[in-house]
C-alpha angles and dihedrals in degrees: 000000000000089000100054081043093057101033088052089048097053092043100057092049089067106085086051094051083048095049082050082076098060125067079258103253125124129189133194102246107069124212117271093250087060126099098267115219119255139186088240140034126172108186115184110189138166118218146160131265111228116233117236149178115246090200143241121326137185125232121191117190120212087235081069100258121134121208131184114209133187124206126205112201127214133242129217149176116287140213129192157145130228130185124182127183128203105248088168141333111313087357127102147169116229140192133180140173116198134178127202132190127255112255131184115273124212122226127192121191123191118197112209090263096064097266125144138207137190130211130162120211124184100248124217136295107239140214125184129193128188146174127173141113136305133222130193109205107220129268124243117246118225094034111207098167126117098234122030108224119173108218122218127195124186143184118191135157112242148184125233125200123195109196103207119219116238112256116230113248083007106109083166125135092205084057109044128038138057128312117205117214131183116232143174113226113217110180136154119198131191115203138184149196122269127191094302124041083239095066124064125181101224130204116195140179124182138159121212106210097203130197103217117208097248084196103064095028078053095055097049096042092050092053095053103032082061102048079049100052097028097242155078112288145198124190131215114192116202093194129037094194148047142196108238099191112207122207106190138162129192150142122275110220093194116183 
């Protein structure tokens, strides 16, 4: 979670470190090499899931053992679609669906007299919608820098939805299926001109802090954890959400 805090810090101080250079002044007209503004913009991109950690968790067996596991979770490529229209002025409305592979998850597990142990589990496929508001960040004028990048920075509610592999020998509905969990998008894209002021080559970076449903997570893990260990279990989370960082790339159609 520190990571996606401070990677999201140091990205959106770029446009003013940018505007530094600058006397400071900024105007309404931009420069003809600038991103112009426009009513439309479709912007199909790939990317990469971030792998991260989902923290530190408590079993408890029902033989009276207690067990603290940490669980790695895995990255993968990304595909997705984002449209954004013009409102006023800087401001936009934005929507996007994205999908991500499945990856191997990691999964430590410390007993209370320093052991470890190691398993591997295949993670979730994963869907993400969002909706939410745009906003260009202005445009130095004049504009003495050597390439001419608009920077965009959005907020929008979203929906995560982790797809759950079948487990082998588990014909079991709190195991397999989809859990539906509630997050807030927090991204921050750079795009340029290419070749025709239509077209624009977009960079991106966003974190999905997502709210995951305990209950249903809690169901699944239980049952698993217990097939695992050979026992009855109860589970104690010590966080109810995580940051899920997005890398992506794409090509900007603006009319």
């Amino acid at each position: 979670m520190r990571f996606g805090v401070l990677a999201m810090a140091g990205l959106l101080t770029l446009p003013a470190a940018a505007a530094a250079q600058t006397d400071g002044s900024f105007g309404s007209q931009p420069p003809a090499e600038l991103v112009p503004y426009t009513r439309f913009a479709i912007t199909p991109w790939v990317g990469f899931r971030v792998p991260y950690a989902s923290g530190d968790y408590t079993v408890f067996t029902e033989g009276g053992d207690q067990l603290n596991l940490d669980e790695d979770r895995g990255g993968g490529a990304a595909v997705g679609l984002d449209a954004a229209y013009q409102v006023n002025g800087p401001l936009s409305v934005i929507g996007s669906v994205s999908y991500s592979a499945a990856d191997q998850d990691q999964l430590t597990v410390t007993r209370l007299d320093g052991t470890e142990e190691f398993f591997k589990s295949n993670g979730p496929e994963i869907w993400f919608l969002k909706a939410g508001v745009q906003y260009r960040l202005p445009d130095p004028i004049p504009d003495n820098r050597r390439f001419h990048p608009a920077a965009y920075v959005s907020v929008s509610p979203a929906l995560v939805f982790a797809n759950f592999a079948d487990v082998e020998g588990l014909d079991n509905d709190d195991v397999n299926g989809t859990a539906r969990n509630f997050a807030l998008n927090i991204a921050f894209d750079a795009a340029t001109n290419i070749g025709s002021r239509g077209l624009t080559l977009t960079f991106g970076l966003e974190d999905y802090i997502t709210f995951w449903d305990e209950d249903r997570v809690r169901l699944r893990d239980e049952v698993l954890l217990g097939e695992l260990f050979e026992d009855t279990v109860t589970v104690d989370y010590d966080a109810a959400a995580n940051n899920i960082l997005m890398l992506r790339a794409g090509v900007s159609w603006r009319f």
